[in-house]
Every structure is written in structure tokens, then in C-alpha cells.
C-alpha positions as CSV (number, residue, x, y, z in Angstrom):
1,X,-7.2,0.5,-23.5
2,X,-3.9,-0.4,-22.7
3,X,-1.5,0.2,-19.2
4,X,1.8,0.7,-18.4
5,X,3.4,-1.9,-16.6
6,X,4.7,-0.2,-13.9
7,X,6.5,-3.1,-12.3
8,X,9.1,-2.7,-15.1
9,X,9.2,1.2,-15.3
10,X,9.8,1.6,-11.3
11,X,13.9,1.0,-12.0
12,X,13.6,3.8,-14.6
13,X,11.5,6.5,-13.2
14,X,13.4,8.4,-11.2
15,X,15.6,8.5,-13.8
16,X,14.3,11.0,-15.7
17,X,15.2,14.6,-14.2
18,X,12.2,16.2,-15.2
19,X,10.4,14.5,-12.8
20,X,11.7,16.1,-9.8
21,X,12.6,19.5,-11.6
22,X,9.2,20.1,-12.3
23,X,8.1,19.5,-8.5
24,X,7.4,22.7,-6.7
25,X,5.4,23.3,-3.6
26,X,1.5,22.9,-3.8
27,X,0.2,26.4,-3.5
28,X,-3.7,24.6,-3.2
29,X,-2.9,22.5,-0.8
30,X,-1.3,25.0,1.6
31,X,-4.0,27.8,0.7
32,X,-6.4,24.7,2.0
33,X,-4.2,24.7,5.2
34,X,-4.4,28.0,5.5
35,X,-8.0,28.4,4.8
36,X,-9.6,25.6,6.9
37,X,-11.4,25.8,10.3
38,X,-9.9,22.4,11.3
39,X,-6.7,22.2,13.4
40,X,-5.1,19.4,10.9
41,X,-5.5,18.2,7.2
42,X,-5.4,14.8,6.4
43,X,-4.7,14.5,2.7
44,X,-3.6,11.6,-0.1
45,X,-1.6,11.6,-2.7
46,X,-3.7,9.4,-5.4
47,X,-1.4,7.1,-7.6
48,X,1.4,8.3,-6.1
49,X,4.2,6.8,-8.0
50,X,8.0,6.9,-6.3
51,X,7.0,9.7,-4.2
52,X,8.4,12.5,-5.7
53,X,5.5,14.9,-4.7
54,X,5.1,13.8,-1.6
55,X,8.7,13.9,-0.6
56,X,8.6,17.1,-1.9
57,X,5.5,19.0,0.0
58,X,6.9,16.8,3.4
59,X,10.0,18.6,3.3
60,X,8.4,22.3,2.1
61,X,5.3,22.1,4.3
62,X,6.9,20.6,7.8
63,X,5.3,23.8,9.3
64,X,1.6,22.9,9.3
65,X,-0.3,19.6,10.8
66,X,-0.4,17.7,8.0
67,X,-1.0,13.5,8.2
68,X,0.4,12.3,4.6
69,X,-0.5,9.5,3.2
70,X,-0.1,7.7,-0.7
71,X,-1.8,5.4,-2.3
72,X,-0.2,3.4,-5.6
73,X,-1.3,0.4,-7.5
74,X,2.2,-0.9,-7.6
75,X,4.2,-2.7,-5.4
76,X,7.9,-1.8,-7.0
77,X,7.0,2.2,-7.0
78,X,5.7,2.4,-3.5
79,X,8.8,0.6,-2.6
80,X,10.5,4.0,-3.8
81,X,8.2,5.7,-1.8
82,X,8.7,4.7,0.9
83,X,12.0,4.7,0.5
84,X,12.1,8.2,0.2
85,X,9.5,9.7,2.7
86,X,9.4,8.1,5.9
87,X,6.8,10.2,7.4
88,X,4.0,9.3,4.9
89,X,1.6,6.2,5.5
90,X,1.5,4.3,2.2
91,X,-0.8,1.6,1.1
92,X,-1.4,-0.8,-2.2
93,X,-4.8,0.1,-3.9
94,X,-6.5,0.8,-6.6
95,X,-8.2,4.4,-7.4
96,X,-11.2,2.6,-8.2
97,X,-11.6,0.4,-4.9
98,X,-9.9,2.1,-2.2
99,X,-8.5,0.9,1.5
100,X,-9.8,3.9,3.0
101,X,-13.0,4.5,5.0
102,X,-16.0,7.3,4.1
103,X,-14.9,11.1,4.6
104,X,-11.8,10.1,5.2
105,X,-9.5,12.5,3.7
106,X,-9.2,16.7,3.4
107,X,-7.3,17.1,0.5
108,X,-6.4,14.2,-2.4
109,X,-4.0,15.0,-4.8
110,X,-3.9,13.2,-8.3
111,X,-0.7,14.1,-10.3
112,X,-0.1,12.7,-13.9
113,X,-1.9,9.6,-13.5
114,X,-5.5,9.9,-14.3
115,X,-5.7,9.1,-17.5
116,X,-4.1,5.1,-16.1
117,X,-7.3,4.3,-14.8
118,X,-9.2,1.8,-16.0
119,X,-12.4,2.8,-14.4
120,X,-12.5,6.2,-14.2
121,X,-15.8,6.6,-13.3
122,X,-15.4,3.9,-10.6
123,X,-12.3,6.3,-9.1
124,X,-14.2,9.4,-8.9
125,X,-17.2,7.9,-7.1
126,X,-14.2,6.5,-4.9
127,X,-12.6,9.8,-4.4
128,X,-16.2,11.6,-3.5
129,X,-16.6,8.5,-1.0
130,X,-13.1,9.0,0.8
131,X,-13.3,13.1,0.6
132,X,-15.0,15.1,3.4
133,X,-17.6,17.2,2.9
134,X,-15.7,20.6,1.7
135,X,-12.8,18.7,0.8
136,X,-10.6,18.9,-2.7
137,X,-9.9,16.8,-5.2
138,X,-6.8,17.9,-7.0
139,X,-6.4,16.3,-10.9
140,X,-2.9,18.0,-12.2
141,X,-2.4,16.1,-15.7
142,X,-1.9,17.1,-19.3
143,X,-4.1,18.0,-21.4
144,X,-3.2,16.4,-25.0
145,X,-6.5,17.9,-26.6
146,X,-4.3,20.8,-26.7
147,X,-0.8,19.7,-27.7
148,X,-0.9,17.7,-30.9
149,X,2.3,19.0,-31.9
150,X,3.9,17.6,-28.5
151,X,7.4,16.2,-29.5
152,X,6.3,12.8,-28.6
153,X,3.6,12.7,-30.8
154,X,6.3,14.3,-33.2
155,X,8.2,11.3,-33.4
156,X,6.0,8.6,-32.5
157,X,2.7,9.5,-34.1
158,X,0.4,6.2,-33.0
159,X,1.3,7.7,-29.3
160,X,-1.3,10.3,-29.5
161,X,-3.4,7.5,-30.9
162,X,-3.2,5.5,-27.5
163,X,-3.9,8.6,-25.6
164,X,-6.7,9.4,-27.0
165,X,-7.7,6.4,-25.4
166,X,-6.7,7.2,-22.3
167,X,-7.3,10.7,-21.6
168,X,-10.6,12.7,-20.9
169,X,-10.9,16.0,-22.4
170,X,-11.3,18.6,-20.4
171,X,-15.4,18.8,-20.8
172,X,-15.7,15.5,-19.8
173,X,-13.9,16.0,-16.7
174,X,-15.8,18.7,-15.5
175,X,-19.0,17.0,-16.1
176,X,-18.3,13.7,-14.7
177,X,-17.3,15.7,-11.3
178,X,-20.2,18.3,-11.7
179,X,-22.3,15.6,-11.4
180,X,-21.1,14.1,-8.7
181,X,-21.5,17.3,-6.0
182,X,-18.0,18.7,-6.5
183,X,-17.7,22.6,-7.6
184,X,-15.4,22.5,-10.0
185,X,-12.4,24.6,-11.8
186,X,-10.1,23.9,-14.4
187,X,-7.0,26.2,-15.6
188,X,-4.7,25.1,-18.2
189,X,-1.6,26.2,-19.0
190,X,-0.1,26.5,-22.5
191,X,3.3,27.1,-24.3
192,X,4.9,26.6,-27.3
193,X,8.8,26.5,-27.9
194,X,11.6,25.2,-30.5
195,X,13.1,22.4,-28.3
196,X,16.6,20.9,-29.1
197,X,16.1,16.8,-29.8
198,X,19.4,16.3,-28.4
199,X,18.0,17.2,-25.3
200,X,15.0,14.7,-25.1
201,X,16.5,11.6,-26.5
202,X,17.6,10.0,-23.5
203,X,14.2,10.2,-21.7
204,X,13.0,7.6,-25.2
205,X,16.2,5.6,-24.7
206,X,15.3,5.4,-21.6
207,X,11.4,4.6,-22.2
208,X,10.0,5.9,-19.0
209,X,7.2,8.0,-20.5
210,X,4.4,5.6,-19.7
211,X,2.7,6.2,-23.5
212,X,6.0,4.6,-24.9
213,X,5.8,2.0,-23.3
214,X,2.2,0.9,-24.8
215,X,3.9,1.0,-28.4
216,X,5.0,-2.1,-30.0
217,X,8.7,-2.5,-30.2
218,X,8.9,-2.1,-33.8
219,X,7.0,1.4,-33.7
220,X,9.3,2.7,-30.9
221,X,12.4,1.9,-32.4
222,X,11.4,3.7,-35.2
223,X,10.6,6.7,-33.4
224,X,13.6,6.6,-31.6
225,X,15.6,5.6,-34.9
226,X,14.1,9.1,-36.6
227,X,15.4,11.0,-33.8
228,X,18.9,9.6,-34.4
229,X,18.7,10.8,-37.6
230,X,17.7,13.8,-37.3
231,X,20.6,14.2,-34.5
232,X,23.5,12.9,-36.7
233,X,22.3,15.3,-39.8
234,X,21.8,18.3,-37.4
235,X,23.1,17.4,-33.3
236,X,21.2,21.0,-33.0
237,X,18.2,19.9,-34.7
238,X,15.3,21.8,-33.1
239,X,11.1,21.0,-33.3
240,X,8.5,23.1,-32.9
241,X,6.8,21.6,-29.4
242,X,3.9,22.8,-27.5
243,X,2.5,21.7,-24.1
244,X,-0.8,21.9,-22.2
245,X,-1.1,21.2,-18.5
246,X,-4.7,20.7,-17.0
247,X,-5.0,21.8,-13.3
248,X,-8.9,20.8,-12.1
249,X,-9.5,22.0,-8.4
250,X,-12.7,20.1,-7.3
251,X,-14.4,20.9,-4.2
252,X,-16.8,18.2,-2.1
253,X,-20.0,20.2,-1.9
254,X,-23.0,16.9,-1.3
């Protein structure tokens, strides 16, 4: 399986607007808050990138006694971080050997970055170690079992190759955790739209979508060479694009 450099995508990540327009306040977490006996919530932001989520839920959820905290792989994107949210502890780590004592945490939050580990069984044995007992685990990814016709895949058709690779299905999620004490939920959310190309092309110039950068150059510049063509023979050139987004809830029962 291969990863994304994220060393060399930190300069570019924030770039992409999507990223922070898609960003709204996490209804689980604060129905957590809400429902819990205990006085405070201690909860982690797994993989946490630049911080965009965390940033985010610090500013929407100042009301309640929350101690946040992120945990990322790379140096360069918890630089970011912690550039952007000063009242979150952050450390270097991987998901599957974390700094973080048993029953540490309330609530971990996982956003978009599952399918980058290498071990993933290794990370959820991690994150049942860390949780409390009657804690969540919170996996929000997408779900490409369901989304074949996604406009990356479109374009760049040895993408969906590579995911395959990376990604669970659904199933296998929900066994993995079964089996390892949590009760477990999964919802996912669908659509399918014509999207304008014109519309997407910078996010490829600007190669930030981690699966782009596991192609070889030659195969990426012909996806993004295709796209230009389509552009110049129609600048309101639509595709038909569809979209699957996997929310697992996972509670710590044993």
C-alpha cells in the first residue's frame, strides 16, 4: 500500500477551500457532552491534519468543559495546527502506537484519514486502549464502495485502484470494531449531481487530494491533461459525479 507524503502536501492543504467549507459543528460530540454523567470530556482528534476540525469545534463549542487535544503523524501539518488553535494540546504519533496512557480519552474523533493507516488493526486496538469505558470512537471518511463514478476516479481511473487498497468497506469496519467490544453504527450519506470541471481543476493542479499524490507523474498529468481538454472544447463541460460519506459512531462497551 502506498502513503501520502504529508511532509510535502502540508504547504498545500489548506489551500483547498473545501476543506474548511465542509467543517461544521460536531453534533456527536456535543450530544456526548450533553449526555454524559462526567463534569468534563476529554477527547482527541485522531490524524488530525492542519487542524481544521479542531479549530473549528474550539471556537463553536467554547461553552462546555472540553480538554482538546490532536494527534498527527506529521511534523509540517501539526505545525499548522498549532498554529491555528492554541488551546488544543498536540502531540507527534502514530494511530497505531499512541503517546497516550489506558482510558485516557472520552471521545476520539477520526476524520478523513483512516484509510492512511498502515496498521489498521494495530490503530483500532490503540483506540479501544486509549478510550474509556463508554467512550466514542468517531470514523467520518468516504466510502468509495459507493462512488465509482466520483470525478476523480473519472479522470484518473488507477485512483480508485489505489483506494481500493486503502480503504475498508463498510462490513469490514463494523466487524473489526464489533469485535473489539465497541457497539457500533454506521450511516452513509449519498448524492449524485452534474458537477462543472471548471470548478474542480484547481484542487488537481494543485494535487492536494492525498490519492493523487500516490499516482505516478505520468498518470497524473494525463488526468489533469483530459480535463483541460475537456475545458477548452466545452469551459462548461459538466460530469455526472456521485459521493458517499461513511459516518461509524463506535461506542467502548468491554
Amino acid at each position: 500500500m502506498k502513503t501520502t507524503d504529508f511532509s510535502k502536501v502540508a504547504e498545500v492543504y489548506d489551500k483547498n477551500p473545501f476543506r474548511f467549507e465542509e467543517v461544521r459543528v460536531d453534533s456527536d460530540l456535543e450530544d456526548y457532552i450533553i449526555n454524559s454523567s462526567e463534569s468534563s470530556c476529554r477527547m482527541l482528534d485522531l490524524a488530525c491534519g492542519t487542524g481544521i476540525y479542531l479549530h473549528h469545534q474550539v471556537t463553536s463549542l467554547g461553552e462546555y468543559n472540553i480538554e482538546w487535544n490532536g494527534l498527527d503523524a506529521s511534523k509540517e501539518m501539526l505545525d499548522q495546527a498549532k498554529a491555528k488553535v492554541e488551546k488544543a494540546a498536540f502531540a507527534q504519533g502514530r494511530a497505531e502506537n499512541m503517546p497516550y496512557e489506558d482510558g485516557t480519552f472520552n471521545f476520539i474523533t477520526n476524520h478523513y484519514a483512516f484509510h492512511h493507516f498502515t496498521e489498521k488493526e494495530k490503530a483500532l486496538d490503540e483506540i479501544h486502549r486509549v478510550l474509556k469505558i463508554g467512550g466514542v470512537y468517531k470514523l467520518h471518511n468516504i466510502d468509495i464502495y459507493g462512488m465509482k463514478n466520483w470525478w476523480i476516479y473519472h479522470y484518473f481511473p488507477s485512483a480508485l485502484l489505489e483506494d481500493y487498497k486503502r480503504f475498508w468497506t463498510k462490513e469490514v469496519i463494523f466487524r473489526e470494531l464489533s469485535q473489539r467490544g465497541f457497539d457500533v453504527r454506521i450511516d452513509c450519506n449519498y448524492q449524485m449531481e452534474n458537477i462543472k470541471i471548471a470548478d474542480y481543476i484547481g484542487h488537481v493542479e494543485n494535487r492536494d487530494i492525498s490519492v493523487l499524490t500516490l499516482l505516478d507523474d505520468e498518470e497524473y498529468n494525463q488526468g489533469l491533461y483530459r480535463m483541460k481538454q475537456d475545458l477548452e472544447e466545452s469551459p462548461d463541460k459538466e460530469v455526472t459525479n456521485d459521493f458517499s460519506e461513511l459516518i461509524c459512531i463506535a461506542k467502548k462497551e468491554l
